[in-house]
C-alpha positions, 0 to 999 in steps of 0.5 A: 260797064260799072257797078253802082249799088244802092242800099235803103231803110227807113232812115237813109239811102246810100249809094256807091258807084264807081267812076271807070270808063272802059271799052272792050276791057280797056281803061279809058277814063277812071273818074267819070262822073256816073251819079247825082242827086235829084231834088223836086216836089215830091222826093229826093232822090240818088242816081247813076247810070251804067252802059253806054256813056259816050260815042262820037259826039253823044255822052250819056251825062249831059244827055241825062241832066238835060232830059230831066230838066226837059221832063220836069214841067209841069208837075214837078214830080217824080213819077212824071218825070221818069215816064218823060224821060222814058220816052225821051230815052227810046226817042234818043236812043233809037233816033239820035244822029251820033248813035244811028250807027250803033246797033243795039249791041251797043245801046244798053243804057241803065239809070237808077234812082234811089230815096225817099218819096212823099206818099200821103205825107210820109217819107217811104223809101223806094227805087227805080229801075230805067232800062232798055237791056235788063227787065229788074222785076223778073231779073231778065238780061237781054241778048241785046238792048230792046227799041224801048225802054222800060222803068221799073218800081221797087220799094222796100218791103213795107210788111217789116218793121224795118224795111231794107232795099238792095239794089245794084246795076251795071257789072251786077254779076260780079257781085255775091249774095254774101255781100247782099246779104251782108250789106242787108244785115247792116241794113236791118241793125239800123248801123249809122248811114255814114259807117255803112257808106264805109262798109259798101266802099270796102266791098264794090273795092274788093269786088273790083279785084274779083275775076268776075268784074273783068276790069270794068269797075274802078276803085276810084268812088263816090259814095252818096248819103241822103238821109230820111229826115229832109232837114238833113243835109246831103252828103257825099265823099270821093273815095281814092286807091291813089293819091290825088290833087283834087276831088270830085262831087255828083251832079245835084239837079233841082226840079222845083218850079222856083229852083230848075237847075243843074250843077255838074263836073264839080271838082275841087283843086288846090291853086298852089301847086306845093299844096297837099293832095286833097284826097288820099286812100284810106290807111289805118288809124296810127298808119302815116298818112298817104299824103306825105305830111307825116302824121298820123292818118287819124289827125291827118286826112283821117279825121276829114268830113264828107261834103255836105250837097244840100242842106234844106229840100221840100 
């Protein structure tokens, strides 16, 4: 399991997803890559996926990004392209060699998709749901995952001036309406997108140490902004509780009938092995840095930008 949360208004998206993958309540792998960012002819789009990542030789990511290529053609477009991938999921799930002998206890699989869709030539931001174990339009959990799965639409309210979108998947239980409610209130002042990633950060942190979570989501993050206005580029960070060499990246897939293709497992590393850590936690502004340089946290990696993903689309 995991959480990812995802947030919108009419001006950005915001995603935070945590990188933990566990078995049972045991820790296999705290930076797995579980997000992306989706480009095609229609929309731009954040995504992450929670349940089952990997048995045997089956893994959820690449057989994520392979099936989106597969159910692109022909039209290169968002609505298309979900329903292909619905059914390429009942199809896998319930006919994959690797996972013939899972029973549905262990299928679940959910996969969000959050941005901004081209609606008569307006940018209107909405969200959708893939599911074979949690039907999100009445919010009913399945005993156990379903032989099919479903997509379910959402958009944020277009009846407000100023329409907002939370969402979440994964260990959603561990989270309270307080931190909805806050995070929407955000949402509704129009906060500047970079400062609400700083705010969801902090909160999918400390919902990680809520009994609730029972040690299913991580404090190592990835957090996506992807603004409304498509000249604008994408940007992404790689939020760290302890010091580490590298950092990491989503997956960016592109959907377009000149551009198809994929670039995954991007990660960043020094060469020399005497060269800072490129990722530290976060400390406070006059606090020495994490990293061992001795400045201030403010003129040392404080003072870092995010990654910027993509800087034009359609």
């Amino acid at each position: 399991m995991t959480l990812i949360v995802s947030l919108a208004n009419k001006d950005y998206v915001v995603q935070v997803s945590d990188r933990r993958l566990s078995s049972n309540g045991r820790l296999i792998d705290d930076e797995s890559n579980k997000c992306g960012v989706l480009f095609c002819l229609n929309a731009r789009m954040v995504f992450g996926y929670t349940g089952l990542a990997r048995y045997g030789a089956f893994s959820t990511d690449k057989w994520l990004l392979k099936a989106l290529h597969e159910s692109a053609n022909p039209s290169y477009t968002i609505v298309e392209i979900l329903e292909k991938l619905k059914d390429k999921a009942t199809e896998t799930f319930n006919n994959h060699q690797a996972l013939r002998g899972l029973s549905n206890n262990q299928k679940s699989l959910a996969v969000m998709f959050t941005g901004f869709i081209n609606i008569d030539g307006t940018l209107k931001p909405g969200c959708a749901i893939l599911s074979n174990y949690h039907n999100f339009s009445n919010n009913t959990r399945f005993d156990k995952a379903a032989d099919e799965f479903a997509i379910n639409y959402s958009s944020a309210n277009k009846e407000v001036v100023n329409p907002t979108l939370v969402q979440r998947v994964g260990n959603w239980h561990a989270m309270s309406e307080k931190d909805i409610e806050e995070l929407r209130e955000l949402l509704l002042q129009g906060v500047p997108g970079k400062a609400l990633v700083g705010k969801t950060l902090e909160v999918v942190r400390d919902i990680a140490d809520r009994p609730r979570s029972s040690g299913t989501i991580g404090k190592q993050l990835t957090s996506i902004y992807l603004p409304q206005e498509p000249n604008l580029g994408v940007e992404s960070s790689y939020s760290t509780d302890v010091v580490k060499p590298e950092t990491y990246m989503p997956a960016l897939v592109y959907l377009l009938p000149d551009q198809h293709m994929t670039v995954d497992n991007i990660s960043v590393r020094p060469v020399e092995d005497d060269t800072p850590p490129i990722s530290v936690p976060k400390a406070r502004r006059n606090a020495p840095c994490p990293c061992g340089s001795n400045k201030k946290y403010k003129y040392c990696h404080g003072k870092r930008d995010n990654k910027a993903l993509q800087r034009t689309s359609r």
